[in-house]
C-alpha positions as CSV (number, residue, x, y, z in Angstrom):
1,X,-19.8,-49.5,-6.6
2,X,-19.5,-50.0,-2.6
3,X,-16.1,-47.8,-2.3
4,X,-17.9,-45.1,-4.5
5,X,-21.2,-45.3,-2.4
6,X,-19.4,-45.1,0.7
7,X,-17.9,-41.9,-0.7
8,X,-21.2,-40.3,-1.0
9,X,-21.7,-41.2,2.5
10,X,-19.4,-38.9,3.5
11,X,-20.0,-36.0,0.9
12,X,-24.0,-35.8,2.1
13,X,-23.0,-36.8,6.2
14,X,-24.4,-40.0,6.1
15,X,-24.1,-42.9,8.4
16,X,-26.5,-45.4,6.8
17,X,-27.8,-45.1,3.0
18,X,-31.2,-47.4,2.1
19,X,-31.0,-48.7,-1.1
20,X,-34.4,-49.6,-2.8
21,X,-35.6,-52.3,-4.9
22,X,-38.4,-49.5,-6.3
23,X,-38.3,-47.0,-8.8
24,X,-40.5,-43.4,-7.9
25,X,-43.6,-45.3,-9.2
26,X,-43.0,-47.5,-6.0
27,X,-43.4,-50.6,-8.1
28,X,-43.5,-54.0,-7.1
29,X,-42.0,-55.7,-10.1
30,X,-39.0,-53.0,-11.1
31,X,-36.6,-54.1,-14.2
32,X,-33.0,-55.3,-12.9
33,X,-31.2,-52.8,-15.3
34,X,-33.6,-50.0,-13.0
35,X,-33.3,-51.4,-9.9
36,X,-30.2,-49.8,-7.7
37,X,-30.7,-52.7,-4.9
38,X,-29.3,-55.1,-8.2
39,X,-26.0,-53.2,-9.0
40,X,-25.3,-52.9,-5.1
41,X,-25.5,-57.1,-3.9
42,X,-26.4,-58.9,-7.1
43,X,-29.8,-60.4,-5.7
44,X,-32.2,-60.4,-8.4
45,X,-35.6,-61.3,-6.4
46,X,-38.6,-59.0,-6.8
47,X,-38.4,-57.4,-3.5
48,X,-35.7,-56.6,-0.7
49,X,-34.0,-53.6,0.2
50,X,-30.2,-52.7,0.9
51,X,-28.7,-51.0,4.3
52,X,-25.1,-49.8,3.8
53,X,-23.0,-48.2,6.0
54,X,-19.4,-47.3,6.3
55,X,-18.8,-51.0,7.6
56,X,-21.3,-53.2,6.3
57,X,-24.2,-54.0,3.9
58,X,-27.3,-55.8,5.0
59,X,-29.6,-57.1,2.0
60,X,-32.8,-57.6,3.5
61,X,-34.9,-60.7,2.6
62,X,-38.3,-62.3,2.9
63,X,-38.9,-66.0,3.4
64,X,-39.5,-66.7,-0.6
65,X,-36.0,-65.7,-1.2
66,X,-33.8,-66.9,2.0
67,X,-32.0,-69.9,-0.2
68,X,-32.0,-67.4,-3.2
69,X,-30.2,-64.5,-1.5
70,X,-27.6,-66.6,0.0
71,X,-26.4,-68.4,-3.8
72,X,-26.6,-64.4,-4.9
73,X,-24.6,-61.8,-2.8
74,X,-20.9,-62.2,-2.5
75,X,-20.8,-63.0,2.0
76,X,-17.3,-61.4,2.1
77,X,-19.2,-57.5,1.5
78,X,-23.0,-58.7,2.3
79,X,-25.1,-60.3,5.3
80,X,-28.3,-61.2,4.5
81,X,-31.2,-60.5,6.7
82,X,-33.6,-63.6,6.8
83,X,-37.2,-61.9,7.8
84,X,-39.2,-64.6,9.4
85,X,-42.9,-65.0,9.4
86,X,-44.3,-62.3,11.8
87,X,-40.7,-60.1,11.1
88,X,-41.2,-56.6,9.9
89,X,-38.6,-55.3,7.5
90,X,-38.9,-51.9,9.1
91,X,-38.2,-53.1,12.8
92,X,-35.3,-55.2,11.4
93,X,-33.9,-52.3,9.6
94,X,-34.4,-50.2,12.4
95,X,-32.5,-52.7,15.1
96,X,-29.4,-52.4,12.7
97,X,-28.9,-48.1,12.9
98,X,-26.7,-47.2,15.9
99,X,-28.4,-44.2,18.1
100,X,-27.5,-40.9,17.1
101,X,-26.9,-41.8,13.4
102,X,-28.5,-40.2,10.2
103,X,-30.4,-42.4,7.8
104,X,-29.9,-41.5,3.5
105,X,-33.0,-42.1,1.6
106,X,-34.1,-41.5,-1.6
107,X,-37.1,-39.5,-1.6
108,X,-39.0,-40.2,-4.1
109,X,-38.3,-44.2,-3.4
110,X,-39.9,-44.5,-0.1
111,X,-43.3,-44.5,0.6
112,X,-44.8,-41.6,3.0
113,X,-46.0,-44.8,4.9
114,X,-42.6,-46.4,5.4
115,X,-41.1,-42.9,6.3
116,X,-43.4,-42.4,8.9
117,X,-42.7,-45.5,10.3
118,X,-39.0,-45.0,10.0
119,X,-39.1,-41.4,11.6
120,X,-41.5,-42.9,14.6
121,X,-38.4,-46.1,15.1
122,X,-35.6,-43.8,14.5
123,X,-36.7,-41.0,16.6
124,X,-36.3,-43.4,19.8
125,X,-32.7,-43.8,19.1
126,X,-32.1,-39.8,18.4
127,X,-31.4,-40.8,15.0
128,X,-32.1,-38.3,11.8
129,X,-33.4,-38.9,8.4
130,X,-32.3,-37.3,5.5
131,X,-33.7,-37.1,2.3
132,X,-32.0,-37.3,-1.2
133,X,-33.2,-35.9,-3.8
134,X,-31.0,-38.4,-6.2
135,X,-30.8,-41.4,-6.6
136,X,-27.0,-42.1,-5.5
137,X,-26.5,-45.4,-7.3
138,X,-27.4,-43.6,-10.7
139,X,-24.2,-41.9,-10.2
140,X,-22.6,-44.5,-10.5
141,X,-24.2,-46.9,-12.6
142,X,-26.3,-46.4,-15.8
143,X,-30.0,-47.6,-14.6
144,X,-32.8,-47.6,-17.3
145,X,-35.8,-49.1,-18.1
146,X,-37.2,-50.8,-21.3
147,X,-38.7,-48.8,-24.0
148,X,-40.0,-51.2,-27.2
149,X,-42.0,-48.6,-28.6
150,X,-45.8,-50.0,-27.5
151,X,-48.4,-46.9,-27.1
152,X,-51.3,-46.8,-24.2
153,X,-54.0,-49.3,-25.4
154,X,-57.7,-49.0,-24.0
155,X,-59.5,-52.0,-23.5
156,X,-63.0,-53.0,-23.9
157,X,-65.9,-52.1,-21.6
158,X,-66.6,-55.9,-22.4
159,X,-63.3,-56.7,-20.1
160,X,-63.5,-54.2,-17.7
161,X,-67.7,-54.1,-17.2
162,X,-67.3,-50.0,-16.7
163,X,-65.8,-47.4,-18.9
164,X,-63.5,-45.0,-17.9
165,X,-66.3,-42.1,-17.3
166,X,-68.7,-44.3,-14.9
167,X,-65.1,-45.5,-12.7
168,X,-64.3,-41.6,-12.9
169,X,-68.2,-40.9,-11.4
170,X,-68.3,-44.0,-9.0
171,X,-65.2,-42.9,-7.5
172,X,-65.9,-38.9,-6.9
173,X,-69.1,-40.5,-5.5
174,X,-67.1,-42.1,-2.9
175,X,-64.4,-39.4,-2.4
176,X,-66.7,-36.5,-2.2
177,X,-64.5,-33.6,-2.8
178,X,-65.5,-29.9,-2.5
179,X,-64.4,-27.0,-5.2
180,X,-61.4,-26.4,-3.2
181,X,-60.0,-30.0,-3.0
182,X,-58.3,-32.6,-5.5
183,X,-57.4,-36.5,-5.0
184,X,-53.8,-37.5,-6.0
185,X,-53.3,-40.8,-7.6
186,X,-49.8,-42.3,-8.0
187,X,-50.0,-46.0,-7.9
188,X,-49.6,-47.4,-11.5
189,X,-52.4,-50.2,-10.9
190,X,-54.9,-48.0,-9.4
191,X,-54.3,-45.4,-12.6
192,X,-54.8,-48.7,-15.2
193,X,-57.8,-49.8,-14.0
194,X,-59.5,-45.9,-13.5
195,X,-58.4,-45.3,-16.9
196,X,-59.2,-48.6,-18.6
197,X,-55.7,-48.2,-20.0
198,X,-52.7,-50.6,-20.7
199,X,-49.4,-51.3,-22.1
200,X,-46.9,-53.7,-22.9
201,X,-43.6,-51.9,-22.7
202,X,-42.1,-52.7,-19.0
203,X,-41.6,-56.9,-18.9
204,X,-44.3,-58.3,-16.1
205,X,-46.6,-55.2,-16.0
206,X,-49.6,-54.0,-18.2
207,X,-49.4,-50.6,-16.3
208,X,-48.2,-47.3,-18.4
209,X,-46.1,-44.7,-16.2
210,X,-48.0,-41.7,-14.9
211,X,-49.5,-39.8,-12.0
212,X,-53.5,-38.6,-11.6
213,X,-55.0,-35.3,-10.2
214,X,-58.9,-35.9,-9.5
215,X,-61.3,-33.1,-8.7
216,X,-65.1,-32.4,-9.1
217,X,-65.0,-31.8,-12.6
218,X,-62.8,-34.1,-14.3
219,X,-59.2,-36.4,-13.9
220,X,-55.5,-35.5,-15.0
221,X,-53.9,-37.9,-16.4
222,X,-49.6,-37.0,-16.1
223,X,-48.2,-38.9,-18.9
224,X,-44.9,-39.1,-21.2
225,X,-46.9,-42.1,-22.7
226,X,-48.4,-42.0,-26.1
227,X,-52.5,-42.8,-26.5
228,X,-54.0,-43.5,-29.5
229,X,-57.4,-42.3,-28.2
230,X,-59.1,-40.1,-25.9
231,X,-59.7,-42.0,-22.5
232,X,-63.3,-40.6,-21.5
233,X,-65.1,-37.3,-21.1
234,X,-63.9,-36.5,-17.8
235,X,-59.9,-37.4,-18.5
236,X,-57.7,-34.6,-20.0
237,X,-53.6,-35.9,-20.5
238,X,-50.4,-33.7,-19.5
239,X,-47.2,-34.5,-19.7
240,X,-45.9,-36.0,-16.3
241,X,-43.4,-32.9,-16.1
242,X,-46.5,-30.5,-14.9
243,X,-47.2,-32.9,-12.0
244,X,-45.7,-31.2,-9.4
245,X,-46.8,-27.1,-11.1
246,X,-50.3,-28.2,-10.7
247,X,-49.7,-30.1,-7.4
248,X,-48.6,-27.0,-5.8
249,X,-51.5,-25.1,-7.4
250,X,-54.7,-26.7,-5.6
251,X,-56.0,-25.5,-2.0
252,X,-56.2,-28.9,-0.7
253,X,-55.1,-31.9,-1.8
254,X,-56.2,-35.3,-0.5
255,X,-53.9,-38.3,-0.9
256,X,-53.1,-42.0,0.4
257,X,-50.0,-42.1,2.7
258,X,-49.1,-45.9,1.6
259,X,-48.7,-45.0,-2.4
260,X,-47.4,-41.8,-2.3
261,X,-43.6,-41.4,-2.6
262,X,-42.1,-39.2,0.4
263,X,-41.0,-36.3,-2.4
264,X,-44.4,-36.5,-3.9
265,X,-45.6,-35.6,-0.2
266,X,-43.6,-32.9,0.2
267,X,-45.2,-30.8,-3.0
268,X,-48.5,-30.9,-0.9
269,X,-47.2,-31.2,2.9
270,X,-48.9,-28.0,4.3
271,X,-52.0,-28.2,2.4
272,X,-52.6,-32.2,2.5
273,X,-55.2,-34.1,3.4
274,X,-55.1,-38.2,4.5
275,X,-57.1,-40.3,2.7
276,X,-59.7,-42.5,5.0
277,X,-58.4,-45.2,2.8
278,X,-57.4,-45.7,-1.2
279,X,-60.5,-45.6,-2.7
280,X,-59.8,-46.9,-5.9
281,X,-57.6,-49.8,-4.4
282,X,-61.1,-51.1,-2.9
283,X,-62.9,-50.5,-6.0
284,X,-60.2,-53.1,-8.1
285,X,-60.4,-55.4,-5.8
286,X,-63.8,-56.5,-5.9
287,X,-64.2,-57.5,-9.2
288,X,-67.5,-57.1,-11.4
289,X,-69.2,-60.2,-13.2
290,X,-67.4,-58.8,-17.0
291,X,-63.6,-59.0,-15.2
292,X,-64.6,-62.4,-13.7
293,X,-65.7,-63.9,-17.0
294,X,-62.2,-62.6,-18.5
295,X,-60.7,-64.4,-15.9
296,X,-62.4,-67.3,-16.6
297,X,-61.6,-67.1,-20.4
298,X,-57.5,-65.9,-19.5
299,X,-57.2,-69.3,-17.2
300,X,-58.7,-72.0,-19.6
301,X,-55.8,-70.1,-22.1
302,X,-53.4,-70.4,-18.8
303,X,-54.8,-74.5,-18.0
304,X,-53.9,-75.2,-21.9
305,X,-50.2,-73.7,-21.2
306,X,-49.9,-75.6,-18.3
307,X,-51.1,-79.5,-19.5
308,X,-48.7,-78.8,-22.6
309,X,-45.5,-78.5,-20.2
310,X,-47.0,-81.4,-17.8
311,X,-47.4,-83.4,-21.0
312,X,-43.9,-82.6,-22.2
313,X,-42.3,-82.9,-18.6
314,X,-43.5,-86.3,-19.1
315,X,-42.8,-87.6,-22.3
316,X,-39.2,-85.9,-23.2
317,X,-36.2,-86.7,-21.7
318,X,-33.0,-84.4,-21.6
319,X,-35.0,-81.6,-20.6
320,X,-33.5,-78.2,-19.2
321,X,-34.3,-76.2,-16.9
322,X,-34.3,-73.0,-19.6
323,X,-35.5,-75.4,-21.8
324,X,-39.0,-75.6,-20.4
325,X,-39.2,-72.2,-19.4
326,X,-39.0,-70.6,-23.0
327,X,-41.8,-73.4,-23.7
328,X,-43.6,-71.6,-21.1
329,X,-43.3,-68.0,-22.5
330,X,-43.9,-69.9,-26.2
331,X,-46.9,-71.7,-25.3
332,X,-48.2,-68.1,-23.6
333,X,-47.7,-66.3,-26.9
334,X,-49.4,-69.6,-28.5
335,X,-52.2,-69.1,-26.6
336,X,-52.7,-65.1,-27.2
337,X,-51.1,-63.7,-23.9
338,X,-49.8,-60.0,-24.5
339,X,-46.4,-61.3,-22.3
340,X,-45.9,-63.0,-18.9
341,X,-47.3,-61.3,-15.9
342,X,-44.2,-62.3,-14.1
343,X,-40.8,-64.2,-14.8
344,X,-41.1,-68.0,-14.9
345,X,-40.0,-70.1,-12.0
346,X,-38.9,-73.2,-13.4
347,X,-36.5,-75.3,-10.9
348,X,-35.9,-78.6,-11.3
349,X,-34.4,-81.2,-8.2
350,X,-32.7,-79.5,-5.0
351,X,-33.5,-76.2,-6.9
352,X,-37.6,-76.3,-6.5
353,X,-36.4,-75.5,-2.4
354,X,-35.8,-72.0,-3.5
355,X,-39.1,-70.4,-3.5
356,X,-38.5,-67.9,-6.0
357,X,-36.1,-69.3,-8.5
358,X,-36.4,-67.5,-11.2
359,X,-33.0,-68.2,-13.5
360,X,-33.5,-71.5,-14.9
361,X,-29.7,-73.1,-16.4
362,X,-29.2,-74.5,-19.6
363,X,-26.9,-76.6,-17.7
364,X,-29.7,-78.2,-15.1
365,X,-31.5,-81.3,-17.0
366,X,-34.4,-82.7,-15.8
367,X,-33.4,-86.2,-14.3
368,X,-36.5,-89.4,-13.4
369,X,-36.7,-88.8,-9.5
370,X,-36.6,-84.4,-10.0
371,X,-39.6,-81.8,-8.6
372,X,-39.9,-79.8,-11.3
373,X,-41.8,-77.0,-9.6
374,X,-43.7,-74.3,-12.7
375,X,-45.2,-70.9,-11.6
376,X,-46.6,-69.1,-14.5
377,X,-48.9,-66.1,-15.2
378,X,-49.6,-64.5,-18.8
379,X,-51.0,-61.5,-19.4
380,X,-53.7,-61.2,-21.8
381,X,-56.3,-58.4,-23.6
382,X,-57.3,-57.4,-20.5
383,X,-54.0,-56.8,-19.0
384,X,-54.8,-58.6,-16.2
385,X,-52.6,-61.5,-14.6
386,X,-53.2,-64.9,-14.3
387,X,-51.0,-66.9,-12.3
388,X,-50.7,-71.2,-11.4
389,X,-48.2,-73.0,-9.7
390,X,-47.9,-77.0,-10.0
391,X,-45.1,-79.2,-8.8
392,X,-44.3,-82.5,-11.0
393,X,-42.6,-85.7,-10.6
394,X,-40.6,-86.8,-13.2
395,X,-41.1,-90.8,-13.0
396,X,-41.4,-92.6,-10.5
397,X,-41.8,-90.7,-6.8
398,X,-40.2,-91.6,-3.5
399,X,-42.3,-92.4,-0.6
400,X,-40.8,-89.0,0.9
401,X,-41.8,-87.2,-2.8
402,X,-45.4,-88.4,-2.2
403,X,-46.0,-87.7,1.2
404,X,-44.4,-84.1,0.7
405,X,-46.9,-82.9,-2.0
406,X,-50.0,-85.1,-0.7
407,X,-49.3,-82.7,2.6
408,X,-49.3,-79.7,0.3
409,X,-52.4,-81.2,-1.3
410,X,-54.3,-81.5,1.6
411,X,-53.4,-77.9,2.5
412,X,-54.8,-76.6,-0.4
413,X,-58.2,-78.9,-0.4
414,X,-59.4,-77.7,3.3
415,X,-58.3,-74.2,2.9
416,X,-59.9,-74.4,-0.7
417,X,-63.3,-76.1,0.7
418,X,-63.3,-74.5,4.1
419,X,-66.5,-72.9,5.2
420,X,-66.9,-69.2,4.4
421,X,-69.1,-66.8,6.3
422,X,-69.6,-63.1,5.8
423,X,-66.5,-63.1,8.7
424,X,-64.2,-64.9,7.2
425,X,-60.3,-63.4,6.5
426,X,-57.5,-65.0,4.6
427,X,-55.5,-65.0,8.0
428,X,-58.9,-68.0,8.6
429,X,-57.4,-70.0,4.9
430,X,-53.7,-69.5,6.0
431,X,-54.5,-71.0,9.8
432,X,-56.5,-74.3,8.3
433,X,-53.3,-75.0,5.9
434,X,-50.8,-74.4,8.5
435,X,-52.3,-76.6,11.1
436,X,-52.1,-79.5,8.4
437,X,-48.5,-78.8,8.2
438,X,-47.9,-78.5,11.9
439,X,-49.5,-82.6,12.2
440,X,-47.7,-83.5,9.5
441,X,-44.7,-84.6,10.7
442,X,-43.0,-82.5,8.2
443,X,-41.2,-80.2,10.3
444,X,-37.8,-80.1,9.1
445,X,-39.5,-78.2,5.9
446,X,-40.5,-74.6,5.6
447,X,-43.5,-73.0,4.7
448,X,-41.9,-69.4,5.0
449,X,-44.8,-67.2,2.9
450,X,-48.2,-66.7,2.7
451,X,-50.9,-68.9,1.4
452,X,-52.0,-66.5,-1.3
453,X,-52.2,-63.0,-2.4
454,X,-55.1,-61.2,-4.3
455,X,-54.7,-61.3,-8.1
456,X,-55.6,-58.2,-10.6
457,X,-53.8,-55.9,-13.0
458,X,-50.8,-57.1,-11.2
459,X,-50.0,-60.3,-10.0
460,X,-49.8,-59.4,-6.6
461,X,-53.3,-57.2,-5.4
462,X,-53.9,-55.9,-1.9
463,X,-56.3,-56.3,-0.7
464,X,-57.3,-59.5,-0.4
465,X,-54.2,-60.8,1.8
466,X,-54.1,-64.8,2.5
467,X,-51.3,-64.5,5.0
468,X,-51.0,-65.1,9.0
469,X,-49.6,-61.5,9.1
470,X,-52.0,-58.6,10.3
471,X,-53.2,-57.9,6.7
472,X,-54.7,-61.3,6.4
473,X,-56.8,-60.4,8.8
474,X,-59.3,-58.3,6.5
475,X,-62.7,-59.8,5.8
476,X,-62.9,-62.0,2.5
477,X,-65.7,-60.6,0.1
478,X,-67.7,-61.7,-2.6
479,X,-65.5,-61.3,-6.2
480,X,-62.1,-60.7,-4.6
481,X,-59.7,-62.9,-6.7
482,X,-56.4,-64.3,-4.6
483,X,-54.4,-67.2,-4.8
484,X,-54.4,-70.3,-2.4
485,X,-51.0,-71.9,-3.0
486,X,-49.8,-73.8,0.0
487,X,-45.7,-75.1,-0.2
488,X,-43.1,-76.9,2.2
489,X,-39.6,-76.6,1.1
490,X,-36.4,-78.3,2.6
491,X,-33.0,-77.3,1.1
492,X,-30.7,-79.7,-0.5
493,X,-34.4,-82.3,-0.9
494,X,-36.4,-79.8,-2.8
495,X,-40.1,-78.6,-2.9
496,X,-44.0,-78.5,-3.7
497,X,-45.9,-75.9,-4.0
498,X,-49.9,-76.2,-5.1
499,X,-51.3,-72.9,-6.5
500,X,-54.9,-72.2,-8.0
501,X,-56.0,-68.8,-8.6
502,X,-59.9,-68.4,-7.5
503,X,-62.7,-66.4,-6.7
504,X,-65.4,-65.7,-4.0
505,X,-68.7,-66.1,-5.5
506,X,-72.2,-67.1,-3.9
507,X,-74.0,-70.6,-5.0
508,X,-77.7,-70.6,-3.6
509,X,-77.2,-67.8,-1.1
510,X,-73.7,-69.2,0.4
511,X,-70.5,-67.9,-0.4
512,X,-68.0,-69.9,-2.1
513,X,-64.5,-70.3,-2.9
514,X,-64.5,-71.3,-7.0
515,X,-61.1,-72.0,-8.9
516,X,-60.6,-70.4,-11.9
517,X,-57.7,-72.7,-12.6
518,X,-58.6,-76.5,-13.2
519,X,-55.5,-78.4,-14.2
520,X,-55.3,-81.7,-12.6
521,X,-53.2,-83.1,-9.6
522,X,-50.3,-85.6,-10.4
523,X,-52.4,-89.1,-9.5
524,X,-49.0,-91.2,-9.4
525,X,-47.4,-88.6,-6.4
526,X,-50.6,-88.8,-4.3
527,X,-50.2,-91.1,-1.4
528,X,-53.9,-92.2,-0.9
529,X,-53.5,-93.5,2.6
530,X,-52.9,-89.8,3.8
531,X,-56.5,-88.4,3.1
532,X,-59.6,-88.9,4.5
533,X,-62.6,-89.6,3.3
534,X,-63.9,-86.2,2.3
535,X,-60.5,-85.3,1.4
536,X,-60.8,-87.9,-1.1
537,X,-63.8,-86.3,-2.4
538,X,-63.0,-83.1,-2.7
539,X,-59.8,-84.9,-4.9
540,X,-62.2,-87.3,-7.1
541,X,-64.2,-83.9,-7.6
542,X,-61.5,-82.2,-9.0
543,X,-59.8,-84.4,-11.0
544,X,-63.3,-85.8,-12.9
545,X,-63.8,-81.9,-13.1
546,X,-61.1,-81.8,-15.6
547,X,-61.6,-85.0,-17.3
548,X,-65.3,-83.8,-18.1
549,X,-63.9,-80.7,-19.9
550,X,-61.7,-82.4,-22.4
């Protein structure tokens, strides 16, 4: 694979080729057997893009996966990149490209966004960019994606609180086009939730594959995907082929510069107009009272999957790893979930250090002593995700076990309880919860990711961001849904991580964070001498919360 991409760095003058994680949908969660950054270093995490050159390969990573990139790529070919908290991948990248060098990329895997910020870097180094309109690791390997035969489903206005029609009004409303002018839509989330539409065919994602043309009078909807039914008065379907024909037929054409693929760009370059932001991004993320109350119903399914593992984590001995984690997925399917919104991370002892681990062994039993560390997510009806994380002890805990996850514990109680005005940002939850960590005394373990991320169609929504990086530093608002899920890791000990998936809400005129997730705290790894009083509270309010409901 490396000798043969190394060819084609000389056949198309290359000095440097970026290898994507993506596909041209520029999707989060891509399928292994699609994603060209696999075949190239063997890391199998969600996200993380390749540099090669003549000499050497550099596979990018951020803090979730540090330990889980350096068990993956073979260190003889591959250096990983460890991006820290604060660490761009884009400057990073950028560092590595000698001056007067010409960057490959795939066109219609980078975003117009990232390109822009590439060109800006680049051009202080006299470098070039050149873009390919192939994908060079297809010509070597065969990458494809699953196909199990599901159609388009629509789901009910009951879910989604607005039918396809009223999004379609609501958003021209906002976009205001003239006769002359059309809104291109490429970002598979955005196009589920304007279309009320969802399937089931890519593992992880309840998105269908397609592109959107919007103008005055009605929506395109570019499609290879079968529908049952029509989608509303103002939708029309084409297959996705006719994209780029009608593209280059409209007089202006108004897009977002952070969804839209570089070769998608190029069809409507001269006549294009930016976006003042993705409209239809900020209409999905605040969430109406019908989407909250699916929520609601999705997680009491999700709290059932999740007391049936802690229960069987407790009581059954000679446990695996995989063992659990198809009880997961079983207990999903048990509980009417459509598939999982994302692969299980089930790791058990020194393995519940990797942030991501997401290939549980048959040959890793669960021993009395072990984390076992769970994050799981279904998706349901509604397509939407749901998403928990809980750590367990099996047995007894150490001192060191107990004070780990009561300091993740008390990370997620003030961040959880904090205050909330009409100005506060998820960068505010993610300072409260590192500041615990920082008094700890804890510093030999990392907390190398975010405190949460907004949850939606897909698992991971922007906005809301609950991170210490500059996109945490937008304004909470009333029905965003995000995660709060505090960790510390230390390699070769293990990890806890705490993760509830909640809302913003108001209670007698104040705003409120509620959880949608109730499952209970492990009482026997709780050191009681490390919370205060009110953190005691908050605890006893949560736990009796649960016991109330059975």
């Amino acid at each position: 694979m490396i000798k043969k991409l190394r060819e084609i760095l000389e056949e198309q003058k290359l000095d440097y080729l970026l290898i994507n994680s993506t596909d041209e949908f520029l999707v989060e969660y891509n399928e292994l057997s699609n994603c060209a950054r696999y075949f190239v270093t063997g890391f199998s995490g969600s996200t993380g893009d390749v540099l090669l050159s003549k000499e050497n390969i550099w596979q990018f990573v951020d803090g979730r996966y540090h330990e889980q990139a350096d068990n993956q790529v073979d260190h003889k070919t591959t250096t990983v990149v460890k991006l820290q908290l604060g660490q761009t991948f884009s400057s990073e990248l950028i560092k590595r490209i000698e001056p007067h060098s010409t960057l490959g990329i795939v066109s219609k895997k980078v975003s117009l966004n990232f390109y822009n910020i590439l060109k800006s870097g680049l051009s202080k180094k006299q470098c070039k960019i050149k873009g390919l309109d192939f994908e060079p690791v297809e010509k070597i390997a065969n990458l494809k994606t699953s196909d199990n035969g599901e159609n388009i489903q629509k789901i009910s206005t009951d879910i989604s609180g607005l039918n396809a029609d009223e999004k379609y009004k609501k958003l021209i409303r906002k976009i205001r086009l003239n006769n002359d002018q059309c809104y291109i839509e490429t970002n598979l989330e955005n196009i589920a939730y304007l279309t009320n539409c969802r399937q089931y065919k890519t593992p992880y994602s309840s998105t269908f594959k397609a592109k959107v043309i919007i103008t005055k009078k009605y929506a395109t909807v570019y499609t290879d995907e079968k529908i049952n039914r029509t989608i509303g008065e103002y939708y029309e379907i084409k297959p996705l082929k006719e994209f780029e024909k009608d593209c280059k037929k409209s007089k202006q054409v108004i897009f977002n510069k952070a969804t839209i693929n570089y070769y998608d760009f190029s069809l409507i370059k001269r006549k294009s107009i930016e976006a003042k932001y993705d409209f239809i991004k900020e209409m999905k993320a605040i969430k109406n009272d019908s989407e909250i109350n699916h929520f609601k119903q999705n997680f009491e399914k999700t709290d059932n999957v999740v007391n049936k593992i802690s229960e069987l984590i407790k009581n059954k001995n000679n446990l695996t790893e995989k063992a659990i984690s198809d009880e997961v997925e079983n207990e999903y399917l048990k509980q009417g979930a459509k598939q999982l919104s994302f692969k299980t991370i089930l790791a058990a002892g020194t393995n519940s250090s990797i942030i991501h681990y997401s290939n549980p062994s048959e040959k890793v039993k669960i021993k009395n002593g072990d984390f076992v560390l769970l994050d799981c997510g279904g998706h349901f009806d509604g397509g939407y995700s749901t998403d928990i994380t809980r750590t367990f002890v099996k047995g007894e805990p150490t001192a060191l076990q107990k004070k780990v996850y009561t300091t993740v514990l008390k990370m997620f109680l003030n961040a959880y309880n904090s205050k909330i005005t009409s100005r506060t940002s998820g960068f505010t939850l993610d300072k409260i919860a590192r500041k615990i960590h920082k008094q700890s005394g804890l510093s030999d373990f990392n907390f190398n990711h975010g405190l949460g991320h907004g949850v939606g169609i897909n698992v991971h929504e922007n906005p809301p961001t609950i991170s210490c990086g500059q996109s945490g530093k937008r304004i909470l608002k009333e029905n965003m849904v995000f995660t709060i899920e505090p960790g510390l890791y230390k390699a070769g000990f293990g990890g806890v991580r705490l993760e509830n998936t909640v809302y913003l809400t108001r209670i007698n005129s104040e705003l409120k964070i509620q959880s949608l997730s109730h499952v209970p705290f492990q009482e026997n790894a709780i050191d009681y001498n490390l919370l205060n009083k009110q953190e005691k509270q908050w605890l006893k309010n949560w736990q009796e919360y649960k016991q109330c409901k059975k």
